[in-house]
C-alpha positions in Angstrom: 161.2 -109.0 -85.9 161.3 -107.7 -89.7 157.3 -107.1 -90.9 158.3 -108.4 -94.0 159.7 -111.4 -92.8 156.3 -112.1 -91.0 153.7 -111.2 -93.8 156.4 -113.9 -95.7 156.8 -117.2 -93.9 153.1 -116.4 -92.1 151.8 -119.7 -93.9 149.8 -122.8 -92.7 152.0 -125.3 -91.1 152.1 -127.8 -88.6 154.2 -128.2 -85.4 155.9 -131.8 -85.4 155.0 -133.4 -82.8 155.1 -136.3 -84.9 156.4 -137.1 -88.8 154.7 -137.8 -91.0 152.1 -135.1 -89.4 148.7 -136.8 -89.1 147.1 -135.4 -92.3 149.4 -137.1 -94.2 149.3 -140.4 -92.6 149.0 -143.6 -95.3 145.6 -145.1 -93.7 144.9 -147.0 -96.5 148.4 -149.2 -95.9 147.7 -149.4 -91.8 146.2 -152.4 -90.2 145.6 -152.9 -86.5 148.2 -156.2 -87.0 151.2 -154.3 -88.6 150.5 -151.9 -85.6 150.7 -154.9 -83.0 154.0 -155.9 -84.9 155.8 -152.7 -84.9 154.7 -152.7 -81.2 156.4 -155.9 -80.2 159.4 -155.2 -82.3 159.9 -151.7 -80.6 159.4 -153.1 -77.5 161.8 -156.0 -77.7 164.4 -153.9 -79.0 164.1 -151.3 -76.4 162.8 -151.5 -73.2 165.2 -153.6 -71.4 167.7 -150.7 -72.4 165.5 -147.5 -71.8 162.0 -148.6 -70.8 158.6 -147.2 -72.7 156.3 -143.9 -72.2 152.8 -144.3 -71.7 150.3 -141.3 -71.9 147.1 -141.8 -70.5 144.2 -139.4 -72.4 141.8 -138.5 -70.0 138.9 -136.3 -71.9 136.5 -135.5 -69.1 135.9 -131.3 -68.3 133.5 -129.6 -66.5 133.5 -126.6 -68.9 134.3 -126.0 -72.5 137.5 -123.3 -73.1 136.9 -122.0 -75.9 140.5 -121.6 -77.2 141.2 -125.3 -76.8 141.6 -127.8 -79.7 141.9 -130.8 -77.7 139.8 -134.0 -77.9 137.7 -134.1 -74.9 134.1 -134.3 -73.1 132.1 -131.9 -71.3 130.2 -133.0 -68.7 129.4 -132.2 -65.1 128.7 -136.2 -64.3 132.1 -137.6 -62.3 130.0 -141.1 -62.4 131.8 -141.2 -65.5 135.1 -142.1 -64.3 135.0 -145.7 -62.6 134.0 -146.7 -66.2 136.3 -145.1 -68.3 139.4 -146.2 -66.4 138.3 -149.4 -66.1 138.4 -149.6 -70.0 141.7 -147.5 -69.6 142.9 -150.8 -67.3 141.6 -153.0 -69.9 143.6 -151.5 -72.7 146.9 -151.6 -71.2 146.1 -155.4 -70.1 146.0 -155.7 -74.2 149.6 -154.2 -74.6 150.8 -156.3 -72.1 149.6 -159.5 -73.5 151.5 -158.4 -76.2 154.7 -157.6 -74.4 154.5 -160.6 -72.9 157.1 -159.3 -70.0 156.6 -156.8 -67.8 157.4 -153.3 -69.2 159.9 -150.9 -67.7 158.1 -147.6 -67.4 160.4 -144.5 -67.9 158.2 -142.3 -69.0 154.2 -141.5 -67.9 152.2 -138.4 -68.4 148.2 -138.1 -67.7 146.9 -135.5 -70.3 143.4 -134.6 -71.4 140.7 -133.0 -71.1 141.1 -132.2 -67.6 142.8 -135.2 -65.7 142.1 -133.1 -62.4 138.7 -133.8 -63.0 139.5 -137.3 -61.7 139.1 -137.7 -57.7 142.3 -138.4 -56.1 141.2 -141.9 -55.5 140.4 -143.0 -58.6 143.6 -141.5 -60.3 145.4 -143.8 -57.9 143.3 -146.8 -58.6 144.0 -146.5 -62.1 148.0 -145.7 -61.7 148.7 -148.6 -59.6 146.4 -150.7 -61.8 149.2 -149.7 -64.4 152.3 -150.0 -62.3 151.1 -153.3 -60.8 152.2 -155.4 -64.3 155.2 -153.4 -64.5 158.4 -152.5 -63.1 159.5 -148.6 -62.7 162.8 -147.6 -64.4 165.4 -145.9 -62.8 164.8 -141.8 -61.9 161.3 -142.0 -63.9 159.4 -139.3 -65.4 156.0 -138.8 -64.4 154.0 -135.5 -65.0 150.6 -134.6 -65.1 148.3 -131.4 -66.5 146.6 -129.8 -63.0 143.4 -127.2 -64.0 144.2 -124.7 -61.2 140.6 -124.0 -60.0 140.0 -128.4 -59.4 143.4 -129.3 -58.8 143.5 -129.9 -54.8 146.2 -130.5 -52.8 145.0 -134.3 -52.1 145.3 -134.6 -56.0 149.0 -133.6 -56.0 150.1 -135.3 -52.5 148.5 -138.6 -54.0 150.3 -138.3 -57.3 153.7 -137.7 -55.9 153.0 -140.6 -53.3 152.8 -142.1 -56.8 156.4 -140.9 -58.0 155.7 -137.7 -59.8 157.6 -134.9 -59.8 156.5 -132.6 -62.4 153.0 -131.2 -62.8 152.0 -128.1 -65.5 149.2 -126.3 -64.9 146.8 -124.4 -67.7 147.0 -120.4 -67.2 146.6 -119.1 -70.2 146.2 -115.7 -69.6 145.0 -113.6 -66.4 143.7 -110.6 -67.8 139.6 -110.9 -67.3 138.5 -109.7 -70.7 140.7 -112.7 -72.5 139.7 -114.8 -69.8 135.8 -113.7 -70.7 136.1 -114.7 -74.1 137.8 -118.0 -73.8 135.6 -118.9 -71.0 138.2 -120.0 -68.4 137.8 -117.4 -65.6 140.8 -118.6 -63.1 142.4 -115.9 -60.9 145.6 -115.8 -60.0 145.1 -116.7 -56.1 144.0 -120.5 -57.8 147.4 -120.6 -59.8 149.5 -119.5 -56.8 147.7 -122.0 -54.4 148.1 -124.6 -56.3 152.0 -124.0 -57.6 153.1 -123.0 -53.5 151.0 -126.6 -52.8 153.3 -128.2 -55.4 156.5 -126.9 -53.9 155.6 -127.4 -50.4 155.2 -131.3 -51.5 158.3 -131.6 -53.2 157.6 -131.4 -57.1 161.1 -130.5 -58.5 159.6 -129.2 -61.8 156.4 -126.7 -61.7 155.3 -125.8 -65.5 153.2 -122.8 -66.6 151.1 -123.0 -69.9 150.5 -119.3 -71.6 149.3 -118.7 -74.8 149.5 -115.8 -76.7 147.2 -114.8 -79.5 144.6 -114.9 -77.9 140.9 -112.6 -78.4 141.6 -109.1 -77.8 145.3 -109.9 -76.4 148.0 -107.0 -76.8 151.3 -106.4 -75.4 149.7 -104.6 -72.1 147.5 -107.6 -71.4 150.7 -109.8 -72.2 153.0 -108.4 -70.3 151.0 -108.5 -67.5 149.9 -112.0 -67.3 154.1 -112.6 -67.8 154.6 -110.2 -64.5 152.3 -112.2 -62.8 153.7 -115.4 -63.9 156.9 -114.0 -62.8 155.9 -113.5 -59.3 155.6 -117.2 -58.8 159.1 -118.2 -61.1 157.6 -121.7 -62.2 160.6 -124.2 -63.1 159.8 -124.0 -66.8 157.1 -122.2 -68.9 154.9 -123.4 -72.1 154.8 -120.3 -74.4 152.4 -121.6 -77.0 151.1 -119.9 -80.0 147.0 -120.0 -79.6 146.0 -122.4 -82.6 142.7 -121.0 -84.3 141.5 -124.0 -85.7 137.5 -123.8 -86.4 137.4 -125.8 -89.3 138.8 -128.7 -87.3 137.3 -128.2 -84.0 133.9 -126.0 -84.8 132.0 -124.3 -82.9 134.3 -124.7 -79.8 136.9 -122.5 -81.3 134.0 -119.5 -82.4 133.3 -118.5 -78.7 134.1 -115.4 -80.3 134.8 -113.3 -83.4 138.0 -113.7 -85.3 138.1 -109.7 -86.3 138.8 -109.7 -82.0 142.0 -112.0 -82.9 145.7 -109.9 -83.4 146.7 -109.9 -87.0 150.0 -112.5 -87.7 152.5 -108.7 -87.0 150.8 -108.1 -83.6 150.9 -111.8 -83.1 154.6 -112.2 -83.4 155.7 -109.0 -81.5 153.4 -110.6 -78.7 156.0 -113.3 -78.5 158.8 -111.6 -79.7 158.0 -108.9 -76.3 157.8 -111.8 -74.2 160.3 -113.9 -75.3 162.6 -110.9 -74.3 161.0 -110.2 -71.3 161.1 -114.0 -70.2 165.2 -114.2 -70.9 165.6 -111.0 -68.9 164.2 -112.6 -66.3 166.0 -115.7 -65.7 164.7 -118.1 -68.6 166.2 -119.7 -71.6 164.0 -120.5 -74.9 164.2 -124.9 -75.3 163.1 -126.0 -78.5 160.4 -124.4 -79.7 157.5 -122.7 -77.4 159.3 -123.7 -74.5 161.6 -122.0 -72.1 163.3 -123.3 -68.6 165.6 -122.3 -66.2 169.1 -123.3 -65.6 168.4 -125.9 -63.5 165.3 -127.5 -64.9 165.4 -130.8 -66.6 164.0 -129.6 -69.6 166.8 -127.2 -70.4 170.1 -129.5 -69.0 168.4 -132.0 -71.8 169.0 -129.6 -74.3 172.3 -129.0 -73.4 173.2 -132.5 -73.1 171.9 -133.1 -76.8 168.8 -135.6 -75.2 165.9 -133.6 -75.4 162.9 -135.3 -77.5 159.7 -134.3 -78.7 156.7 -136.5 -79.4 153.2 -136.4 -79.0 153.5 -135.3 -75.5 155.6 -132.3 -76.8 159.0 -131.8 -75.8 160.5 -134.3 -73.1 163.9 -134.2 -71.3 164.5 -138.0 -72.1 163.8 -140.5 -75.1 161.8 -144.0 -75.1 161.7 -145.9 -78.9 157.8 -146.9 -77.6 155.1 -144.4 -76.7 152.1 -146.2 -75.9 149.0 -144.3 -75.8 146.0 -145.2 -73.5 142.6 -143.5 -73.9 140.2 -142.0 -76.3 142.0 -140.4 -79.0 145.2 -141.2 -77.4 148.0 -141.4 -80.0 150.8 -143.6 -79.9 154.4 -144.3 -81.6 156.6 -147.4 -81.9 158.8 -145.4 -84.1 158.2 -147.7 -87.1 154.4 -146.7 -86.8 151.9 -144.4 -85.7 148.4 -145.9 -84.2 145.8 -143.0 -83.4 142.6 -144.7 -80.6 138.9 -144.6 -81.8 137.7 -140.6 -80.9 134.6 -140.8 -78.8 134.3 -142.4 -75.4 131.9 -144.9 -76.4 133.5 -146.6 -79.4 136.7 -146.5 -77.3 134.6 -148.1 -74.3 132.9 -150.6 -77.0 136.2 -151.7 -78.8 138.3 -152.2 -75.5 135.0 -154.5 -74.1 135.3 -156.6 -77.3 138.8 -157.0 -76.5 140.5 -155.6 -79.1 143.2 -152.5 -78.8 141.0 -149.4 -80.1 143.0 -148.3 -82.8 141.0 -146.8 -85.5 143.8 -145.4 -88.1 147.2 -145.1 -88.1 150.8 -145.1 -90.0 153.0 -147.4 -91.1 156.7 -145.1 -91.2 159.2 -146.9 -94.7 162.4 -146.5 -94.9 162.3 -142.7 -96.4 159.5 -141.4 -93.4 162.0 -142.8 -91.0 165.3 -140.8 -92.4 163.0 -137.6 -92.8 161.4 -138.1 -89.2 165.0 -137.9 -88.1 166.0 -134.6 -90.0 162.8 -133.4 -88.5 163.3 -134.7 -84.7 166.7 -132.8 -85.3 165.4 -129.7 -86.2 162.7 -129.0 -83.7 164.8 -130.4 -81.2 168.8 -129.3 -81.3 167.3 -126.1 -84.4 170.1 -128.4 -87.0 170.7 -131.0 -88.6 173.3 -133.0 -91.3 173.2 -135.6 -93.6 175.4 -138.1 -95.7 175.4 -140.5 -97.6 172.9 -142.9 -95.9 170.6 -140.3 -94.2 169.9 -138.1 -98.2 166.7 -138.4 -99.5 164.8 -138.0 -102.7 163.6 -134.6 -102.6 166.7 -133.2 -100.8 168.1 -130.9 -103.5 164.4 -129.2 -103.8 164.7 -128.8 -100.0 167.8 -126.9 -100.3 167.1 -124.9 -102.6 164.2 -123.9 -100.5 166.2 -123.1 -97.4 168.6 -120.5 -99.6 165.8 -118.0 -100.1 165.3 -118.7 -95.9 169.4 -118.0 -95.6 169.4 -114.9 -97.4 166.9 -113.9 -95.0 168.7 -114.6 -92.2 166.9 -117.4 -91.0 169.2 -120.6 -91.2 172.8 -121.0 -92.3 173.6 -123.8 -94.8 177.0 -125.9 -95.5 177.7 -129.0 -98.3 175.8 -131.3 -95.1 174.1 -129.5 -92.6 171.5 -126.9 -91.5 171.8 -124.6 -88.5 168.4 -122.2 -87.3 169.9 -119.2 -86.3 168.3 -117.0 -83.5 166.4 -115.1 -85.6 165.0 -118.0 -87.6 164.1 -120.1 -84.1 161.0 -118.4 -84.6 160.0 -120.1 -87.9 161.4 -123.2 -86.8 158.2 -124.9 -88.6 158.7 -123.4 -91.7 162.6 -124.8 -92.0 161.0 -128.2 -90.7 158.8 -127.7 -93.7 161.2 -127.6 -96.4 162.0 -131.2 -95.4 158.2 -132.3 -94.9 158.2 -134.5 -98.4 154.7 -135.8 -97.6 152.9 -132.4 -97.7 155.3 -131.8 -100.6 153.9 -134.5 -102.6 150.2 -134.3 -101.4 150.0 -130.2 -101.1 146.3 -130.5 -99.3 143.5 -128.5 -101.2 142.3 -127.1 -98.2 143.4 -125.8 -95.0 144.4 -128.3 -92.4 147.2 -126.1 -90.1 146.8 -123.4 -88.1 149.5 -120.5 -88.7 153.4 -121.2 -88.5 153.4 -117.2 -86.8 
């Protein structure tokens, strides 16, 4: 990867799981009823045909990680969970008042926080308080985040009884000093106990998360959690850039000191190693961040041309209606964004009052819903066209952008399209960028992003 090329697009950014990004959202234009309209449209035009997604946020860990930006709540107390999913259960009793039919569930994945943290028994409690109003579509997709050292193997027996068949599990990184300094000692034994578990049940899809960027990482230490990683040839692997966000999430994220951080160059040869190293053994890059093998879902959904990307991150199949369930759980009827209140107990307190917990959201016009497209395309197939009816505005400025990106190699351009090439898959979130006409318009004062390298 060219220094230069680096030092150049290395720029604040954000990753797209959703258009417009949430700094940009129109909150002053959102109401809670324009949400609930969007919610029965979307649903009444789509879920006879493909059914809806549902992701459940469940906060609850027993320890803080200090790399993690997630919304969540550290305590030691599991008396916490008959409560919170009882409000979880009251929620979705809300959206199905609204539905007014029973939903067809394609799509359901239990994020968090730690949703391990749940006992068996009460994760089943709450999924067949959920699949009890509704009906299951055909050759579903249900996954679920495991923390190696909690998940047990009642925990992944009871959610397959359940219908899943994919589980990811958090590694991060195996090399003790990183481990130290993120505070999420896990040894390898833990990660292969609970991926051999997995297989022996009969989960077709095992997912390993590993992040690079991390304190005091380097290639050595890289490499080596990779080899390790290797040794148990998950179906598909996360291969996330570590986010330093410390303005956002405080004193979570300063578990250590940024000078122990790799600069952007080390940063990006840290993926660029293992990116190579991953495709030499046996796995393809998907998207962005993601890479699969031949048989995996993930990546016969990018060949097929059906591979989405939402606030879940990248899925092998599409639903119009994401509904969110949780604290801070975000969801998306495609014409609108709806983000839940941010602490357990004004969650708790809105859902007792009876009221969905939505607390901000966005309303997407005609112009966010042609650029959410370009976007979608982008981070999802690395091109995308336009005519007549899909232009917008700002278009021209956008090209003009993306020629200073082709002469660096990074996309090619004709009269209507965009292509990423190889070498620009790496700043896939700087081409997505050039399109992004909200941040355009609103340039923010002050950093919001973490780095696009």
């Amino acid at each position: 990867m060219n220094t230069s090329l680096i030092n150049k697009y290395n720029i604040p950014g954000p990753r797209y799981t959703s258009y417009p990004t949430v700094p940009f959202w129109d909150e002053a234009a959102f109401t809670a009823d324009l949400w609930q309209q969007s919610v029965i449209r979307s649903f009444n035009e789509s879920n006879d045909a493909e059914g809806i997604s549902i992701y459940i946020h469940l906060p609850f860990c027993e320890q803080l990680c200090t790399f993690c930006a997630c919304h969540k709540r550290i305590t030691k107390q599991h008396s916490v969970e008959t409560p919170y999913l009882e409000s979880v259960l009251k929620e979705w009793k809300l959206y199905l008042q609204l539905f007014g039919k029973k939903p067809k569930i394609k799509e359901l994945h239990l994020g968090g926080g730690t949703p391990t943290f749940f006992s068996p028994e009460n994760l089943k409690i709450l999924l067949e308080g959920i699949f009890a109003h509704a009906e299951i579509a055909e050759n579903p997709e249900f996954s679920f985040e495991g923390h190696p050292n909690n998940t047990t193997k009642a925990h992944l027996q009871t959610l397959y009884d359940l219908g899943f068949r994919r589980c990811s599990f958090g590694v991060q990184d195996y090399d003790p000093q990183v481990q130290k300094a993120i505070n999420r000692i896990q040894p390898f034994e833990n990660v292969e106990r609970v991926t051999n578990w997995a297989r022996e049940i009969g989960y077709k899809s095992v997912s390993h998360d590993l992040v690079f960027g991390l304190p005091f990482h380097n290639w050595e230490k890289m490499e080596y959690t990779i080899r390790k990683t290797l040794e148990l040839k998950p179906d598909r692997l996360a291969f996330y850039s570590y986010a330093h966000v410390p303005w956002i999430k405080g004193v979570g994220q300063r578990g250590f000191d940024e000078n122990d951080l790799p600069s952007g160059e080390e940063k990006r040869k840290l993926y660029e190693n293992g990116k190579k190293l991953l495709e030499e053994l046996g796995y393809i890059e998907v998207g962005m961040d993601h890479f699969a093998l031949e048989h995996d879902d993930l990546y016969q959904s990018m060949i097929s041309g059906d591979i989405h990307r939402n606030f879940m991150g990248y899925s092998s199949s599409k639903t119009q209606l994401m509904v969110g369930l949780g604290m801070s759980a975000i969801s998306d009827s495609w014409y609108a964004f709806a983000q839940n209140e941010k602490t357990v107990e004004a969650y708790q307190k809105r859902v007792e009052e009876g009221v969905i917990p939505v607390f901000r959201g966005h309303i997407l016009n005609q112009e966010d819903l042609l650029v959410r497209q370009h976007i979608l395309n982008l981070m999802c197939r690395l091109e995308t066209s336009w005519d007549a009816t899909t232009d917008f505005p700002e278009l021209q400025h956008a090209l003009e952008s993306l020629k200073e990106m082709e002469a660096d190699g990074l996309v090619v351009l004709s009269k209507n399209s965009i292509k990423i090439t190889e070498q620009g898959r790496a700043f896939t979130r700087n081409v997505a960028m050039t399109f992004d006409l909200r941040m355009m318009r609103n340039k923010p004062e002050t950093r919001i992003f973490s780095m696009t390298i």
